[in-house]
mmCIF entry with sequence, helices, sheets and N, C-alpha, C, O atoms, coordinates in Angstrom:
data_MODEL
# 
_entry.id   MODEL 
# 
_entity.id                         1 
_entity.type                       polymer 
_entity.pdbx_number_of_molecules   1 
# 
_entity_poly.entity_id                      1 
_entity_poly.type                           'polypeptide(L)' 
_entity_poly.nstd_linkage                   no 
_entity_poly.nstd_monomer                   no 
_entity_poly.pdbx_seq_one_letter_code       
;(UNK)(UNK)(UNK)(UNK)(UNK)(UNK)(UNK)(UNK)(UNK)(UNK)(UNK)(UNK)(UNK)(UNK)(UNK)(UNK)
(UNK)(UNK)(UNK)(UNK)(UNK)(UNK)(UNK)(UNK)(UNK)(UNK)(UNK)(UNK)(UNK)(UNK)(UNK)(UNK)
(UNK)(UNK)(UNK)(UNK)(UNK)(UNK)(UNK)(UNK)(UNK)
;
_entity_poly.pdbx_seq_one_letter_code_can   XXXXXXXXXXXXXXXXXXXXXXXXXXXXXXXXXXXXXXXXX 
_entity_poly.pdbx_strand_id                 A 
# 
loop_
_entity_poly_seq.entity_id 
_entity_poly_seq.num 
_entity_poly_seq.mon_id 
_entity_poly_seq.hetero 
1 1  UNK n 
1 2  UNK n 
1 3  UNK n 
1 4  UNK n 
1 5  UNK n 
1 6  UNK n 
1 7  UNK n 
1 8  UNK n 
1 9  UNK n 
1 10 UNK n 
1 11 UNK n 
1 12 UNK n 
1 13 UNK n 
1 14 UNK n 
1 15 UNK n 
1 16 UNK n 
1 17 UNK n 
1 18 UNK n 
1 19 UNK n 
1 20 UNK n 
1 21 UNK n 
1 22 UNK n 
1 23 UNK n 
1 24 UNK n 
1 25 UNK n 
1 26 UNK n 
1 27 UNK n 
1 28 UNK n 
1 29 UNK n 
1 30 UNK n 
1 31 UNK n 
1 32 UNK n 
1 33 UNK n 
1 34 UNK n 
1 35 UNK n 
1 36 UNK n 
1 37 UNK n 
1 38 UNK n 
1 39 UNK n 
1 40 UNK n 
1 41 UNK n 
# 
_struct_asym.id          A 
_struct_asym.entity_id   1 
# 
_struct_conf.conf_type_id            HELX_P 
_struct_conf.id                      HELX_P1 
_struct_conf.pdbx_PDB_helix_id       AA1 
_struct_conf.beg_label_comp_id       UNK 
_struct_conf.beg_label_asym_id       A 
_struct_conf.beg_label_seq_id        29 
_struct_conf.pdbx_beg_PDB_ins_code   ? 
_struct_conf.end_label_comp_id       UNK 
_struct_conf.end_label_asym_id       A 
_struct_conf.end_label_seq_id        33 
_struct_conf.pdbx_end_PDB_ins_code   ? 
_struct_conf.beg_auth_comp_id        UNK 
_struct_conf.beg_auth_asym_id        A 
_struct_conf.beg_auth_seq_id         29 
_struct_conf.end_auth_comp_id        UNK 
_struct_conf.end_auth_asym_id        A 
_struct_conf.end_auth_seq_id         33 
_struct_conf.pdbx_PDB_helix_class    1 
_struct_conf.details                 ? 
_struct_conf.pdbx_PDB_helix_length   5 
# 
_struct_conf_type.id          HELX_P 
_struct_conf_type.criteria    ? 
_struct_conf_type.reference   ? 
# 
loop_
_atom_site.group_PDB 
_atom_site.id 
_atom_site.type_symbol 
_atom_site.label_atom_id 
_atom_site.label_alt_id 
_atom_site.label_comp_id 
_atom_site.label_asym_id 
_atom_site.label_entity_id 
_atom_site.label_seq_id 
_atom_site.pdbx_PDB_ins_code 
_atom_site.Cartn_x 
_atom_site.Cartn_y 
_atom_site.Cartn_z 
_atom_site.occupancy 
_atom_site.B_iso_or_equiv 
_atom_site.pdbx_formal_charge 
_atom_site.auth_seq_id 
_atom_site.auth_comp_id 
_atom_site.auth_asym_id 
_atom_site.auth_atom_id 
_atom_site.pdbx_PDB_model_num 
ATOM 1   N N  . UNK A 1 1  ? -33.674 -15.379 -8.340 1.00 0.00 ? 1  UNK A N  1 
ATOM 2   C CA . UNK A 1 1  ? -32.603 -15.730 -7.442 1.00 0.00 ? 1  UNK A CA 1 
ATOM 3   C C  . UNK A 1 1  ? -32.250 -17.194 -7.681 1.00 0.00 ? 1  UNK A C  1 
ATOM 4   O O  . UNK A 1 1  ? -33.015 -18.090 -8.039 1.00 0.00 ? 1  UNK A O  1 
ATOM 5   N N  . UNK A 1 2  ? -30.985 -17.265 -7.423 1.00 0.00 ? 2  UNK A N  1 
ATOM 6   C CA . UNK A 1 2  ? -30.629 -18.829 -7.684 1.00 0.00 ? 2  UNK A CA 1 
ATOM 7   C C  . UNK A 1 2  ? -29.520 -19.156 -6.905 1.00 0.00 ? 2  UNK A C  1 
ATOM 8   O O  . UNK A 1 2  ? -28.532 -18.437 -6.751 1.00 0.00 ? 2  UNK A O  1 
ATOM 9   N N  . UNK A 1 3  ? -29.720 -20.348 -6.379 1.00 0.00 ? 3  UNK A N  1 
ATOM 10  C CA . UNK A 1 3  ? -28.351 -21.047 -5.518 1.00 0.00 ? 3  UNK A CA 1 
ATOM 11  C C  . UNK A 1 3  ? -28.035 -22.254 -5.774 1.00 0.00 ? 3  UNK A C  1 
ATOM 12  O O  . UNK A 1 3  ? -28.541 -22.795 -6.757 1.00 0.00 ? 3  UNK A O  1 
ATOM 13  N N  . UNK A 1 4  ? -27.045 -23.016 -4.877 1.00 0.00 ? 4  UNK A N  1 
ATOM 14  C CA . UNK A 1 4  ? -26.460 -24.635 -5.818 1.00 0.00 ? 4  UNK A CA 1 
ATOM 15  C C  . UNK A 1 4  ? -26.449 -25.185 -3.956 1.00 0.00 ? 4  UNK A C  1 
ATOM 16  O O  . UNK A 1 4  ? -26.108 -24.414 -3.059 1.00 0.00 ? 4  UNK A O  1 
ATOM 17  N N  . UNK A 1 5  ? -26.728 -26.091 -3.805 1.00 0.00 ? 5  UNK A N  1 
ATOM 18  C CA . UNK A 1 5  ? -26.523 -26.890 -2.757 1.00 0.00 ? 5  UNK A CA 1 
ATOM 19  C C  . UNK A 1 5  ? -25.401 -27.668 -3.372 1.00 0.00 ? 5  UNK A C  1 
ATOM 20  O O  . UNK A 1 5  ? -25.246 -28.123 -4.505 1.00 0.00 ? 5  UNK A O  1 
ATOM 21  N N  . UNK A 1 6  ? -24.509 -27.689 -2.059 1.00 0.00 ? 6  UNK A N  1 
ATOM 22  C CA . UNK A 1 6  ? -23.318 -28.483 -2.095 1.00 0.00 ? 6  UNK A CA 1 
ATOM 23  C C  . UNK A 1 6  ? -23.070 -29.168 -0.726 1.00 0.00 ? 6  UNK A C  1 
ATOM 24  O O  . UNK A 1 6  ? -22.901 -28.645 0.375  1.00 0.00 ? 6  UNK A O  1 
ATOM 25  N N  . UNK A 1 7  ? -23.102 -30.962 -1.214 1.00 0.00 ? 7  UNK A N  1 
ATOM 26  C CA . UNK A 1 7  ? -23.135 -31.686 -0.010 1.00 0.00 ? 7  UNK A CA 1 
ATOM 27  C C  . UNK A 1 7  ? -21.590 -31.865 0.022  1.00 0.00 ? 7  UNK A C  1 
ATOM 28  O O  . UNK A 1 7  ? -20.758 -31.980 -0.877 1.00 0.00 ? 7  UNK A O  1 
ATOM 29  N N  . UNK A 1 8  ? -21.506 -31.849 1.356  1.00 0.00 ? 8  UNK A N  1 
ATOM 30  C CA . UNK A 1 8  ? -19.987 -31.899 2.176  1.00 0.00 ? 8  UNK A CA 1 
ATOM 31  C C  . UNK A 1 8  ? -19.967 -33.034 2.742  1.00 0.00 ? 8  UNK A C  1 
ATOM 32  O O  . UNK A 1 8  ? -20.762 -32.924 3.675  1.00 0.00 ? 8  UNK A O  1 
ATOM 33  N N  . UNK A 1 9  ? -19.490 -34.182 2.744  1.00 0.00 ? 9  UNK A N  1 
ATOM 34  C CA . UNK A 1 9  ? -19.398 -35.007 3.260  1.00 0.00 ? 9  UNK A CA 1 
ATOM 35  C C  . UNK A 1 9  ? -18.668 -34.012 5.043  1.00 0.00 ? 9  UNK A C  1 
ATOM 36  O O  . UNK A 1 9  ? -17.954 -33.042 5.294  1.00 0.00 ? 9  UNK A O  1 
ATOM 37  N N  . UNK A 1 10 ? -19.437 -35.055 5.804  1.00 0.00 ? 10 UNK A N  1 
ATOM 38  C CA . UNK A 1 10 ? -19.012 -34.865 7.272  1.00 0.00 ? 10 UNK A CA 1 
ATOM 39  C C  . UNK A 1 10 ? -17.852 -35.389 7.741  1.00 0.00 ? 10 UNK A C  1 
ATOM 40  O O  . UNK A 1 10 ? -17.411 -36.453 7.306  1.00 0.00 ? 10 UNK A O  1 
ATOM 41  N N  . UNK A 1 11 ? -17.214 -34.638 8.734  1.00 0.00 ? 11 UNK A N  1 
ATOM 42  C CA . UNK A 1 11 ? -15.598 -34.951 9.223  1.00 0.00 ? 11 UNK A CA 1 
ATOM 43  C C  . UNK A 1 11 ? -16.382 -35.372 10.578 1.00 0.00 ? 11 UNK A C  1 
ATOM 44  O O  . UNK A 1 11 ? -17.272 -34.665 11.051 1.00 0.00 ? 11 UNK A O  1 
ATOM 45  N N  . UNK A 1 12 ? -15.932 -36.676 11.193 1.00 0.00 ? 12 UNK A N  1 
ATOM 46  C CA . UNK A 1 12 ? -15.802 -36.441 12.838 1.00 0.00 ? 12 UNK A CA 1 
ATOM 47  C C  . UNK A 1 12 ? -14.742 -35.858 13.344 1.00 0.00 ? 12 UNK A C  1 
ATOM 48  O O  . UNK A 1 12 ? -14.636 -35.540 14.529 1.00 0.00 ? 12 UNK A O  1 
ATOM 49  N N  . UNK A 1 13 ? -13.825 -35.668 12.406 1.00 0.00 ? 13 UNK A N  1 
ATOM 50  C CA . UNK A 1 13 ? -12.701 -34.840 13.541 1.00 0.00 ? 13 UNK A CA 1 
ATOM 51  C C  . UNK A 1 13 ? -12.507 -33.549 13.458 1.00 0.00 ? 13 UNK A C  1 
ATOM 52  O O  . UNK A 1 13 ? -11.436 -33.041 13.790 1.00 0.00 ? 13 UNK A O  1 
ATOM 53  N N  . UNK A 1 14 ? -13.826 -32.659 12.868 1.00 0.00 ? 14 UNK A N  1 
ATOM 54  C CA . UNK A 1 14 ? -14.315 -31.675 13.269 1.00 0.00 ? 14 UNK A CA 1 
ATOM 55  C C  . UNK A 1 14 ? -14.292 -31.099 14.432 1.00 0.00 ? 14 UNK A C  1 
ATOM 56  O O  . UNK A 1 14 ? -14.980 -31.503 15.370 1.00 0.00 ? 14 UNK A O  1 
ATOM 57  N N  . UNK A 1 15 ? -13.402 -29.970 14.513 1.00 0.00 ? 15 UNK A N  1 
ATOM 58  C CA . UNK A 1 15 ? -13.784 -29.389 16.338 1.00 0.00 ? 15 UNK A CA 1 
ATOM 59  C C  . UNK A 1 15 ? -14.979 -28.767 16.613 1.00 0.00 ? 15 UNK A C  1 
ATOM 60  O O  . UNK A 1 15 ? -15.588 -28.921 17.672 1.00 0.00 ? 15 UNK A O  1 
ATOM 61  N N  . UNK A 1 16 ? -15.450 -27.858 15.424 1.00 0.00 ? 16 UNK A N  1 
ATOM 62  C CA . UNK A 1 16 ? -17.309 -27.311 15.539 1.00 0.00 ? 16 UNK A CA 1 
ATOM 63  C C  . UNK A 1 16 ? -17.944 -28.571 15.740 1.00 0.00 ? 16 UNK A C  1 
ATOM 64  O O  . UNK A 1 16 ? -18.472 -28.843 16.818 1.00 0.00 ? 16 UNK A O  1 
ATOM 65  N N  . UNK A 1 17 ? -17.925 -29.495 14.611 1.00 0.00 ? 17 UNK A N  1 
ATOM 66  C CA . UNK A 1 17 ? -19.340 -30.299 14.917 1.00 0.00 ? 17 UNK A CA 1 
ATOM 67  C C  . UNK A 1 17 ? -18.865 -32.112 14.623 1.00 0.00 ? 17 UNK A C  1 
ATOM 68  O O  . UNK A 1 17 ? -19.620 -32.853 13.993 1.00 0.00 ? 17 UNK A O  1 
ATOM 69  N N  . UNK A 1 18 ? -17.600 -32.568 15.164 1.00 0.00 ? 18 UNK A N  1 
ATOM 70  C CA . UNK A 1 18 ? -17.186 -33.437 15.025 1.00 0.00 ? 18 UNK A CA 1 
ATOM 71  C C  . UNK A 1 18 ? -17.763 -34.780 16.118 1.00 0.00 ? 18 UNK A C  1 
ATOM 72  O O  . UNK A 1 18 ? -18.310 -34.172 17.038 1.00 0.00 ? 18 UNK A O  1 
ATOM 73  N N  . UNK A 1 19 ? -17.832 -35.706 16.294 1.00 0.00 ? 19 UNK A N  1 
ATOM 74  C CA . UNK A 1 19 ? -17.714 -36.410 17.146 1.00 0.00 ? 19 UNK A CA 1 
ATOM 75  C C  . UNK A 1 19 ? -17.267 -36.225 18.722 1.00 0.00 ? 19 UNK A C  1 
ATOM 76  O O  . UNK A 1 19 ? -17.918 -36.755 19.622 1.00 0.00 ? 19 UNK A O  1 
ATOM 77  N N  . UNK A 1 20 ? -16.070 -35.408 18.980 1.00 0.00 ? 20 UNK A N  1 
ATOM 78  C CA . UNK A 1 20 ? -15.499 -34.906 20.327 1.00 0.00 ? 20 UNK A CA 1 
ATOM 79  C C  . UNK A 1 20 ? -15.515 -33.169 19.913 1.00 0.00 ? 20 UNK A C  1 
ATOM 80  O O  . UNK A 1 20 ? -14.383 -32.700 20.028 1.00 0.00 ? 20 UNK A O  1 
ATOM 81  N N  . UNK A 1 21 ? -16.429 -32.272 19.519 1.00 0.00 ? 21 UNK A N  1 
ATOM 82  C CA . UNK A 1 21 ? -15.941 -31.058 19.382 1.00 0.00 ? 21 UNK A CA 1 
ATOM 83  C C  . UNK A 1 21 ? -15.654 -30.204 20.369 1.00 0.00 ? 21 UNK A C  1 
ATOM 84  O O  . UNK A 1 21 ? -16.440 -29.878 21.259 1.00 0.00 ? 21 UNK A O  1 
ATOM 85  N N  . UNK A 1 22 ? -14.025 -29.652 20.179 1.00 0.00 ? 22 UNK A N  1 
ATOM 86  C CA . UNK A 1 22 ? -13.486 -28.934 21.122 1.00 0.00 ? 22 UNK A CA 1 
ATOM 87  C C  . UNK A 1 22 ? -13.925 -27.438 21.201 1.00 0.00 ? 22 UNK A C  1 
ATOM 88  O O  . UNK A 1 22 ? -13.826 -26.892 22.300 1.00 0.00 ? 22 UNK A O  1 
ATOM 89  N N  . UNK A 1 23 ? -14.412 -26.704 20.112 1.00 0.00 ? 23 UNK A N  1 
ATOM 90  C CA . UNK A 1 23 ? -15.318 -25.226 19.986 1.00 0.00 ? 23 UNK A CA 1 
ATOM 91  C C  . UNK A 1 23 ? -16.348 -25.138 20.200 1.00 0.00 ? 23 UNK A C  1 
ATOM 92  O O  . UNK A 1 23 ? -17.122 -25.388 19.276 1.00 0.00 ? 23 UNK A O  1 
ATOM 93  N N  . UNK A 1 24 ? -16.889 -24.750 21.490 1.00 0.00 ? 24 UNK A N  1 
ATOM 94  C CA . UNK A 1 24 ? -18.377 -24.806 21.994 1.00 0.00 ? 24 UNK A CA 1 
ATOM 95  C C  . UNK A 1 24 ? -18.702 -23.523 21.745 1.00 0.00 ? 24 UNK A C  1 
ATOM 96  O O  . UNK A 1 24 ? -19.761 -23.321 21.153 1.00 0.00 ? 24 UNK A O  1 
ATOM 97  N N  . UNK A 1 25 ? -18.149 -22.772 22.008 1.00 0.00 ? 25 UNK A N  1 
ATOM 98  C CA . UNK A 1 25 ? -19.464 -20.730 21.629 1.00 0.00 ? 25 UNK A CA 1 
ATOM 99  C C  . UNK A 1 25 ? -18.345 -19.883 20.602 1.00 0.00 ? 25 UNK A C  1 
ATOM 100 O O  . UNK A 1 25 ? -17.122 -20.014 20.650 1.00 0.00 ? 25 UNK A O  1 
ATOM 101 N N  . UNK A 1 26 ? -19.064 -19.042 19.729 1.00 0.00 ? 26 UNK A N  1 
ATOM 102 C CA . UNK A 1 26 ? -18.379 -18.217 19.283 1.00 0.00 ? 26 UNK A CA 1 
ATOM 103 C C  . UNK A 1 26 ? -16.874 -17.557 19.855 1.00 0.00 ? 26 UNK A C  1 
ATOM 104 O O  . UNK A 1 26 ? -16.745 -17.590 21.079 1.00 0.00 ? 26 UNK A O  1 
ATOM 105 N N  . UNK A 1 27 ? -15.913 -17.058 19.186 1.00 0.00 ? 27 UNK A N  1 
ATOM 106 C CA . UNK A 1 27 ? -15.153 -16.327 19.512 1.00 0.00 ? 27 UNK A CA 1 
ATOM 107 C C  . UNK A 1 27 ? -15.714 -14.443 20.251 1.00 0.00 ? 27 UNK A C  1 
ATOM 108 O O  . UNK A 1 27 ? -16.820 -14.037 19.895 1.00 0.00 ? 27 UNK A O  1 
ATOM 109 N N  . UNK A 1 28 ? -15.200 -13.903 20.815 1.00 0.00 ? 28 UNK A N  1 
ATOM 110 C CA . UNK A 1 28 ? -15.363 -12.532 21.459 1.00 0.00 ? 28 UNK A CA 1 
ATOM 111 C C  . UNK A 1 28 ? -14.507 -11.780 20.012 1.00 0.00 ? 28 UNK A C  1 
ATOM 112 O O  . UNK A 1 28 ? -13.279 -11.748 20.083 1.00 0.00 ? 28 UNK A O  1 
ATOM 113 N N  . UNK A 1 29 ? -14.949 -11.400 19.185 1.00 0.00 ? 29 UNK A N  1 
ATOM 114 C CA . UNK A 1 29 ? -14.332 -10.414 18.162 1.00 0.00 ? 29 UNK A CA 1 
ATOM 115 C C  . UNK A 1 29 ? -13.269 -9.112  18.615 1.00 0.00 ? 29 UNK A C  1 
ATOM 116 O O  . UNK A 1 29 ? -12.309 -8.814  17.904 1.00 0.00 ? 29 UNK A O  1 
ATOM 117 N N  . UNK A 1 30 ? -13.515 -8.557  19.604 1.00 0.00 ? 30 UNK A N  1 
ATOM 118 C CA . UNK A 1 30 ? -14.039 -7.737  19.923 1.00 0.00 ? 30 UNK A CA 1 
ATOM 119 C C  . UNK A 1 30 ? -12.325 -7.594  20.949 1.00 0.00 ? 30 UNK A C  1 
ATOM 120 O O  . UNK A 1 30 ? -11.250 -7.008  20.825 1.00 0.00 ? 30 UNK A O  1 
ATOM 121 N N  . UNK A 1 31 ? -12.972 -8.514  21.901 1.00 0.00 ? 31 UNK A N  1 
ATOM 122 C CA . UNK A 1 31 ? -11.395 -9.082  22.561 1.00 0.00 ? 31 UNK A CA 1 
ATOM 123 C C  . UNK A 1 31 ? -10.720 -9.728  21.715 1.00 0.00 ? 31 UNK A C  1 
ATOM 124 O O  . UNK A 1 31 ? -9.538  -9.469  21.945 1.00 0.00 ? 31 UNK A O  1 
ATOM 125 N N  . UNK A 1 32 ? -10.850 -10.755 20.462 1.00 0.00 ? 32 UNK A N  1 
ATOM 126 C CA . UNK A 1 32 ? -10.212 -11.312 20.250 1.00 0.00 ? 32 UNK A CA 1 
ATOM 127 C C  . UNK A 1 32 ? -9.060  -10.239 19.442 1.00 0.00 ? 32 UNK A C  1 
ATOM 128 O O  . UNK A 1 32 ? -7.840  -10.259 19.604 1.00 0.00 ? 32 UNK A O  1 
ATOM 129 N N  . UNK A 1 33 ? -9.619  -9.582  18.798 1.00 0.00 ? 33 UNK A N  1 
ATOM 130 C CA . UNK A 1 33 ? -8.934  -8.770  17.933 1.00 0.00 ? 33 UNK A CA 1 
ATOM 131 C C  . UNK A 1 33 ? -8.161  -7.221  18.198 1.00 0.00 ? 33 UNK A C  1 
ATOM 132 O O  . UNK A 1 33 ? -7.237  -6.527  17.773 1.00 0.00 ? 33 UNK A O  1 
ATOM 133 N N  . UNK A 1 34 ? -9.296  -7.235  19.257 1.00 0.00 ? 34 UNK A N  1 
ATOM 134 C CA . UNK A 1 34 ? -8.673  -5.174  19.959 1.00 0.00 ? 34 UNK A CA 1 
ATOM 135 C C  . UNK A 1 34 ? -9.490  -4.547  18.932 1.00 0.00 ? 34 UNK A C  1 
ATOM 136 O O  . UNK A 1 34 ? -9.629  -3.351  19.186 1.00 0.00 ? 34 UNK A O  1 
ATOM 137 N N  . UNK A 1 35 ? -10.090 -4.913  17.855 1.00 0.00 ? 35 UNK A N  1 
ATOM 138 C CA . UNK A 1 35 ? -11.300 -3.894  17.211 1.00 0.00 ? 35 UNK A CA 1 
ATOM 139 C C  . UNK A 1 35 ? -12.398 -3.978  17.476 1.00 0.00 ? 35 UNK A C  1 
ATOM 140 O O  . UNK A 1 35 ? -12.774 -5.053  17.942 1.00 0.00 ? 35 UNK A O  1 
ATOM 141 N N  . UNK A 1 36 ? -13.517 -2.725  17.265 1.00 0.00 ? 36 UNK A N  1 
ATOM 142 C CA . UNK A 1 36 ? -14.913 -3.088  17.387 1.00 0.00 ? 36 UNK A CA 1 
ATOM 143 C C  . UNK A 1 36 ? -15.500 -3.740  16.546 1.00 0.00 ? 36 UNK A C  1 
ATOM 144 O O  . UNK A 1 36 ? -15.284 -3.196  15.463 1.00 0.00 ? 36 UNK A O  1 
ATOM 145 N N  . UNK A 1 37 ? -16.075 -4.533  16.434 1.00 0.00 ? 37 UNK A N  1 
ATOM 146 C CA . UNK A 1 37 ? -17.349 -5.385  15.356 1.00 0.00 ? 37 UNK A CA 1 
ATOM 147 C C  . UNK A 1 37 ? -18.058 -4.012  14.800 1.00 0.00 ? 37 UNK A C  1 
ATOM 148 O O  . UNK A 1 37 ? -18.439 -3.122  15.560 1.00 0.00 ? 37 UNK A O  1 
ATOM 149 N N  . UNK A 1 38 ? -18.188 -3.957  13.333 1.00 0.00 ? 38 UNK A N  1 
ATOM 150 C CA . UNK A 1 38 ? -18.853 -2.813  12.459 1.00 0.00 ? 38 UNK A CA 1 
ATOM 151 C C  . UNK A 1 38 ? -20.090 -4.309  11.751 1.00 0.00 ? 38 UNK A C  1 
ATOM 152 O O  . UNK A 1 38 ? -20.032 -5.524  11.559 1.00 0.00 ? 38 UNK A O  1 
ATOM 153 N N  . UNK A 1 39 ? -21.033 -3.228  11.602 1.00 0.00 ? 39 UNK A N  1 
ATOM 154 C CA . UNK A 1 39 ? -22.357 -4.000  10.657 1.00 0.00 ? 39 UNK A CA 1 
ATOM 155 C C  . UNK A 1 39 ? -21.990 -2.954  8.953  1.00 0.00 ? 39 UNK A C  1 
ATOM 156 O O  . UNK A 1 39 ? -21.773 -1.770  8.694  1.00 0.00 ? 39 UNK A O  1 
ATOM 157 N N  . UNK A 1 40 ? -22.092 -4.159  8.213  1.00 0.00 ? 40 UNK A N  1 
ATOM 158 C CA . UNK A 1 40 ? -22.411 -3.251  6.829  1.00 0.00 ? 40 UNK A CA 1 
ATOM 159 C C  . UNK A 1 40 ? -23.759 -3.044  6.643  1.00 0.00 ? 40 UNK A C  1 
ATOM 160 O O  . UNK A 1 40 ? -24.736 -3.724  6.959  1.00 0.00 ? 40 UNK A O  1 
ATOM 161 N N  . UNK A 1 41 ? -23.628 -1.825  5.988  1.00 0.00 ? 41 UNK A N  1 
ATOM 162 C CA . UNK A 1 41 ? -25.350 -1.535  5.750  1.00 0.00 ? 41 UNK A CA 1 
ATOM 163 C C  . UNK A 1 41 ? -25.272 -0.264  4.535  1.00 0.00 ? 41 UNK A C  1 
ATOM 164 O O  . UNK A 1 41 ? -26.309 0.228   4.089  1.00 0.00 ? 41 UNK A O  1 
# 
């Protein structure tokens, strides 16, 4: 198995994880969309 780390420099004006972030919990899929959430498997 193999992967690559890739550094992102940080935004503060990020709404997830900025300095003032305005997105505190997940979205509702579910409501948001009018479909059910499916798992692949």
């Amino acid at each position: 198995m193999e992967f690559r780390e890739v550094k992102i420099p940080r935004d503060p004006d990020c709404p997830l994880c900025g300095d003032n972030p305005t997105i505190h919990e997940l979205i509702d899929y579910e409501a948001f969309c009018g479909a059910p959430v499916t798992t692949l498997g």
